[in-house]
VEXLO-356872 format. One line per 5 residues: number of its first residue (from 1); their letters; for each residue x negated, y, z negated of C-alpha. Coordinates in pm, 1 decimal. Layout:
<dozas>
NUM> a> X,Y,Z ~ ...
</dozas>
This chain:
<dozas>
1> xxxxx> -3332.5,652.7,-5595.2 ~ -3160.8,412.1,-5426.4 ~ -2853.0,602.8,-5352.2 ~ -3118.0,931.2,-5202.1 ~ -3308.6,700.7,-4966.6
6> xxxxx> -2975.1,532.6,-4810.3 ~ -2869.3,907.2,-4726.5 ~ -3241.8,949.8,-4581.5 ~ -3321.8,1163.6,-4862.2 ~ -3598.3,930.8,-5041.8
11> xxxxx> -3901.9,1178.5,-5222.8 ~ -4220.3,1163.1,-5082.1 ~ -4335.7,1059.0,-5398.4 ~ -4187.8,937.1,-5721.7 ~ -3932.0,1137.2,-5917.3
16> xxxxx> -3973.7,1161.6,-6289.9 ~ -3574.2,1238.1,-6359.8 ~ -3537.3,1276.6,-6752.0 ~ -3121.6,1281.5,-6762.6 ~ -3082.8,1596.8,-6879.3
21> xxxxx> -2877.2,1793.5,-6579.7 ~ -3146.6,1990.2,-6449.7 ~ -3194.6,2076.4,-6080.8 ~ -3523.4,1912.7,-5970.0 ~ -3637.8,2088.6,-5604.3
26> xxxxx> -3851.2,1796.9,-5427.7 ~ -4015.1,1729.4,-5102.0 ~ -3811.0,1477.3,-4933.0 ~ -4008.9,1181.6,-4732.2 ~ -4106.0,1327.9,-4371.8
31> xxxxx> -4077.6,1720.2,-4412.2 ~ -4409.2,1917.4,-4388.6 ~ -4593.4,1928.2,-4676.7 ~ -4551.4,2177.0,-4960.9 ~ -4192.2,2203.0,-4859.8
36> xxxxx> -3940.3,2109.2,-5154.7 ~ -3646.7,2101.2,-4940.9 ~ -3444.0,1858.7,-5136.5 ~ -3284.2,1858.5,-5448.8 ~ -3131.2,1638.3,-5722.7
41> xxxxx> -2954.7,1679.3,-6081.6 ~ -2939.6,1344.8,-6291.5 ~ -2705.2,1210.2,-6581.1 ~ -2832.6,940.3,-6810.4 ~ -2513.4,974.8,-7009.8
46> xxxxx> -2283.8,839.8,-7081.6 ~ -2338.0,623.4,-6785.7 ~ -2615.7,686.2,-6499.5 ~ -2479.3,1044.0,-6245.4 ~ -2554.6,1283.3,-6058.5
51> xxxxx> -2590.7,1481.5,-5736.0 ~ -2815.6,1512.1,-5457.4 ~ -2916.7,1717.6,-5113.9 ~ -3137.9,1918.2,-4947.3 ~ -3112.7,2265.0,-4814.5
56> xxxxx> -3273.2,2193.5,-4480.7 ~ -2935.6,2057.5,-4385.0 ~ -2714.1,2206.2,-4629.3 ~ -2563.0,1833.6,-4698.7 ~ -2491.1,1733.8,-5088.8
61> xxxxx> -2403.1,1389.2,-5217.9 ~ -2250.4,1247.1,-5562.7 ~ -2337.7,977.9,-5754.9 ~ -2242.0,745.6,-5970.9 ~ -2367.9,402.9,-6128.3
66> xxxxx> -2113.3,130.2,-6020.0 ~ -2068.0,-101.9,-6335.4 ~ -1818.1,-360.3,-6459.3 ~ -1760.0,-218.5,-6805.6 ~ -1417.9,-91.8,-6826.9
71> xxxxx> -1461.4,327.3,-6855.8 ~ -1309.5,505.0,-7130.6 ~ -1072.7,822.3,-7044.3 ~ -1358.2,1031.7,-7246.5 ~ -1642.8,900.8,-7003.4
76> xxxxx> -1427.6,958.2,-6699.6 ~ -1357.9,1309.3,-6840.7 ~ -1711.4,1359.9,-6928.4 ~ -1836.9,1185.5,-6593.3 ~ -1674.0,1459.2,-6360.6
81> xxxxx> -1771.1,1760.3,-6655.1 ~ -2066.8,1671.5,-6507.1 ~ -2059.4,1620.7,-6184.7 ~ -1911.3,1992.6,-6151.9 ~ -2168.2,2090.3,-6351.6
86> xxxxx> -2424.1,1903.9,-6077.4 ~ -2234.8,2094.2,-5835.1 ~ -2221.2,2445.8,-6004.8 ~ -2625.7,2392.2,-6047.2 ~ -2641.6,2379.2,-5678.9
91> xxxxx> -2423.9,2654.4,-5606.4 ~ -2650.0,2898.7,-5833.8 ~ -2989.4,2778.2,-5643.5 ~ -2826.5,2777.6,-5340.5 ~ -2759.6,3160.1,-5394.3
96> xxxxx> -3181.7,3203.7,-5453.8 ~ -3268.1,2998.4,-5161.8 ~ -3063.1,3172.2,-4940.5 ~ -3194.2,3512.8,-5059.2 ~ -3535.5,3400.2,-5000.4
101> xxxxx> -3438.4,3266.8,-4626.3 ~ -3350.7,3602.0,-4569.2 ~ -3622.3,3795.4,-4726.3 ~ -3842.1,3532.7,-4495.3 ~ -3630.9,3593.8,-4191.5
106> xxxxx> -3644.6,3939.4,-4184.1 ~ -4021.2,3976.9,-4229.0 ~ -4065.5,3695.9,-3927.1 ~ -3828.1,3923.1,-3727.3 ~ -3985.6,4252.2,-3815.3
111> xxxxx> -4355.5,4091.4,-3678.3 ~ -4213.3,3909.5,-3403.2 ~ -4244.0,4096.3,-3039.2 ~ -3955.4,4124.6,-2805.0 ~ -3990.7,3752.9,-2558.4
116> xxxxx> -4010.7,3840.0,-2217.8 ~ -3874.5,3590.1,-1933.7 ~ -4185.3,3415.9,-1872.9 ~ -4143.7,3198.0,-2168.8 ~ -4181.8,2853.1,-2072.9
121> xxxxx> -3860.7,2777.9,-2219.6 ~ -3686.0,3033.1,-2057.6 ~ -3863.2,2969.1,-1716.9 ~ -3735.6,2611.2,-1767.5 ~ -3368.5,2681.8,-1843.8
126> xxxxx> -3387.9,2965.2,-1589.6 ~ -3243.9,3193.6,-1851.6 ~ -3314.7,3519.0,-1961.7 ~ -3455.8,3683.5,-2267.7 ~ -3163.6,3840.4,-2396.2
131> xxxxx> -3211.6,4067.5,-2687.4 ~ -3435.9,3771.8,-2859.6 ~ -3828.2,3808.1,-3001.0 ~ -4132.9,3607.9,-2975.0 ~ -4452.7,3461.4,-3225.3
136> xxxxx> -4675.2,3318.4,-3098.9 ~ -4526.2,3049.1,-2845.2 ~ -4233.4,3037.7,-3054.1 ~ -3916.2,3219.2,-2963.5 ~ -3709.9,3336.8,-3213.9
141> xxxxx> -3325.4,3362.3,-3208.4 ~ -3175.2,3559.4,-3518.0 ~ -2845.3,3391.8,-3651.1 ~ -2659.7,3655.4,-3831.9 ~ -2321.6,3674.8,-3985.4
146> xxxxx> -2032.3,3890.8,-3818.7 ~ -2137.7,4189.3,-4023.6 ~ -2446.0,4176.4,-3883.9 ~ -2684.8,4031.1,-4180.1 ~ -3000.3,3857.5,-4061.0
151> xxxxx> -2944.7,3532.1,-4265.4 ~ -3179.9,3291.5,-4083.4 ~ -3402.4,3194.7,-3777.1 ~ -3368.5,2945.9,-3499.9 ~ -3772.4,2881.4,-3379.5
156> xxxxx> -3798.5,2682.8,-3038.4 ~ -4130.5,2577.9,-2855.8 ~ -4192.8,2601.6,-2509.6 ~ -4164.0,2238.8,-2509.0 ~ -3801.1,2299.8,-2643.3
161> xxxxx> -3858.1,2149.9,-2981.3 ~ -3607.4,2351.6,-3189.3 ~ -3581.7,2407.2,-3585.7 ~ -3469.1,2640.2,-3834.8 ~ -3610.0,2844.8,-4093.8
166> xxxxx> -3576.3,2613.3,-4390.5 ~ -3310.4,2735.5,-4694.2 ~ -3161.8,3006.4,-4409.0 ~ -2758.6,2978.7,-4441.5 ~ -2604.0,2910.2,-4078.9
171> xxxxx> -2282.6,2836.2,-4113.0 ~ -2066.5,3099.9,-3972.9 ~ -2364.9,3290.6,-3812.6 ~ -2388.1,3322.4,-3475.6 ~ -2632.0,3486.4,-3201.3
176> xxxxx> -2488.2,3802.3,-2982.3 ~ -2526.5,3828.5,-2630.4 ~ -2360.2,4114.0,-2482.2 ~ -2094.5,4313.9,-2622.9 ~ -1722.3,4182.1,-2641.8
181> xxxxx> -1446.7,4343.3,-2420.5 ~ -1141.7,4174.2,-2401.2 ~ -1311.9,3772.6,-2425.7 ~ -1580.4,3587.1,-2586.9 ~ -1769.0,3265.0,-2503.0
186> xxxxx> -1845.9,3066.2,-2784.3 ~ -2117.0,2800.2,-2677.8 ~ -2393.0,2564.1,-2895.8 ~ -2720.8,2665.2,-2793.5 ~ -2920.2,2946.9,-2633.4
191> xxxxx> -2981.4,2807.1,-2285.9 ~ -2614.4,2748.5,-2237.6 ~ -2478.2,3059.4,-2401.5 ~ -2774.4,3269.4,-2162.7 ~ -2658.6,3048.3,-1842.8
196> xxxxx> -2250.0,3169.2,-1940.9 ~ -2322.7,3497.7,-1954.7 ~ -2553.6,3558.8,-1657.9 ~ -2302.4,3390.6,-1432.2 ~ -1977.7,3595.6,-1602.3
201> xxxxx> -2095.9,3895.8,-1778.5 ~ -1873.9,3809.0,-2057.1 ~ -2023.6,3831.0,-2415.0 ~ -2130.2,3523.8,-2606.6 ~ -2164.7,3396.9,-2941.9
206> xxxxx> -2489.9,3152.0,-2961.8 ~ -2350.1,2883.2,-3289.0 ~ -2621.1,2678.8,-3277.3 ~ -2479.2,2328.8,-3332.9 ~ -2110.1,2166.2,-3258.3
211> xxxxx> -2106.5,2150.1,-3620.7 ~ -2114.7,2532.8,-3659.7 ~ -1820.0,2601.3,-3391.4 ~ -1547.3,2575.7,-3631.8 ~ -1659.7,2834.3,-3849.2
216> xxxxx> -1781.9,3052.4,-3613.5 ~ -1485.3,3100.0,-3416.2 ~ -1261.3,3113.8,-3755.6 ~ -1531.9,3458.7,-3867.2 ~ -1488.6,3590.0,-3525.1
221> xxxxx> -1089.1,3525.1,-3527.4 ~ -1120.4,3735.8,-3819.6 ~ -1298.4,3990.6,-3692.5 ~ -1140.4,4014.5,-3364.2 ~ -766.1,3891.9,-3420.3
226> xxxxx> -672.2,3983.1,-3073.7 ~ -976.1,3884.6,-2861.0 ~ -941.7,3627.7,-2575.9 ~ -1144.8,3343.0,-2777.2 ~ -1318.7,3052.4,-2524.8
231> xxxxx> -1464.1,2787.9,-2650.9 ~ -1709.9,2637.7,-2404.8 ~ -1764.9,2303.2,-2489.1 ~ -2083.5,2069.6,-2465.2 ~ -1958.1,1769.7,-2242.7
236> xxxxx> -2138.0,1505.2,-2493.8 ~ -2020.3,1213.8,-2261.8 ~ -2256.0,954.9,-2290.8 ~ -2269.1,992.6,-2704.0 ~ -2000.2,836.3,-2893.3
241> xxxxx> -1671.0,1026.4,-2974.2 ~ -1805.0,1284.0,-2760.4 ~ -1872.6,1552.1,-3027.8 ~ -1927.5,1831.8,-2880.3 ~ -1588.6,1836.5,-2650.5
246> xxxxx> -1416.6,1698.0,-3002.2 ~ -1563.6,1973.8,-3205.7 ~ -1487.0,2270.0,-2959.9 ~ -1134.2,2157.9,-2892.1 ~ -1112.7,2167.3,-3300.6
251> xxxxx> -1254.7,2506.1,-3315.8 ~ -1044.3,2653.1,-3049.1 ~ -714.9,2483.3,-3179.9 ~ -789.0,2624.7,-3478.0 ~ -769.5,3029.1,-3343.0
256> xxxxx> -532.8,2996.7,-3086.3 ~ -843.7,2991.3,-2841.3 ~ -900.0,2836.2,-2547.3 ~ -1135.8,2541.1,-2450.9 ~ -1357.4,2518.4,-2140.5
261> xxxxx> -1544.6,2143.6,-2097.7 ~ -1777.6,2124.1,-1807.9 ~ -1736.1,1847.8,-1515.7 ~ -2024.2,1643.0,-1400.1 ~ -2066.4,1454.3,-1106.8
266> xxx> -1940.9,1072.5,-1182.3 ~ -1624.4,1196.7,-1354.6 ~ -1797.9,1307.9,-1686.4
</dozas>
């Protein structure tokens, strides 16, 4: 328990684990309730492991109970037996959660509206609605893989509060604007993606997150070996390490693309 709430995945309530390698779904301490975003698979033998995550993030975690008793060769072997088998347990619900994120997705898509430009949002950014749909006050941006499989949805507010259908797989999905000629913006969110092509025409894939550049531009490299790939960077200059310049120039290294970082007044 200890080891969950120092990766800020405590329960919202107490955890009953028995030992026996089963995946336990939970609600993890400050998502909505009903939700049972996170999960966890516990060893009791032959000394305290196990695994941990949740699938509103997609991250995963090991553990293992630190001792000073020497560890036989058959513990070790039987530590990391399990530990793959924590892993493999994942894997399989992974494959059901992301089935029902789609399932959801599409459904939320289907009874969605087309957004118009006077979205708050939009109005604020002074962007346009491009090829994106509406519930409520919530737009809704589709993040689908290069195929063109609805795997997920991004939901922002007028106020600009963003978050993502929970269990929805993201990595490597992206959001279309335009069609591609001979080059392709690749940019982190909606507003900037919308503002890059209004002002150049070009086509542009939405990834979401600086996180999600590297294997976006790696699926479209794929699918486009020959395309003209720019990476338009998010100048993160006041936030340590910069990671949005440090993650595009990764993902555009890693094509053969080519990186764009905006200036700002003050030498940013």
């Amino acid at each position: 328990m200890d080891a969950m709430a120092a990766a800020g995945l405590a329960p919202a309530k107490p955890l009953s684990l028995v030992g026996d390698g089963k995946l336990i779904r939970y609600r993890v301490e400050g998502d909505k309730a009903g939700s049972k975003n996170g999960w966890v698979v516990y060893y009791d033998q032959p000394s305290p492991a196990g695994a941990f995550g949740t699938w509103k993030t997609g991250e995963s975690h090991t553990w293992h109970e630190a001792t000073s008793k020497p560890v036989t060769p058959a513990e070790r072997q039987e530590l990391q037996r399990q530990l793959r088998a924590a892993q493999a347990a994942r894997a399989a619900e992974q494959v059901v959660v992301h089935t029902s994120a789609r399932q959801r997705a599409a459904k939320l898509w289907a009874t969605a509206r087309p957004a118009t430009n006077a979205h708050a949002y939009l109005q604020r950014k002074a962007v346009h609605a491009y090829g994106i749909r509406q519930l409520r006050d919530m737009l809704l941006i589709p993040a689908r893989d290069v195929n063109g499989e609805l795997h997920t949805l991004q939901f922002i507010t007028a106020d600009g509060t963003k978050r993502y259908l929970t269990g929805g797989r993201l990595a490597g999905c992206y959001f279309a604007i335009g069609k591609p000629r001979d080059m392709l913006l690749l940019a982190e969110g909606l507003a900037t993606g919308s503002t890059l092509h209004q002002a150049t025409g070009a086509a542009v894939a939405v990834c979401f997150s600086c996180g999600n550049l590297l294997p976006v531009a790696k699926a479209l490299r794929s699918k486009f070996p020959r395309m003209r790939l720019v990476v338009c960077a998010d100048n993160d200059s006041n936030t340590a390490g910069n990671p949005g310049v440090t993650h595009a120039r990764a993902a555009a290294k890693a094509v053969g693309g080519f990186l764009a970082v905006p200036k700002f007044k003050g030498g940013a």
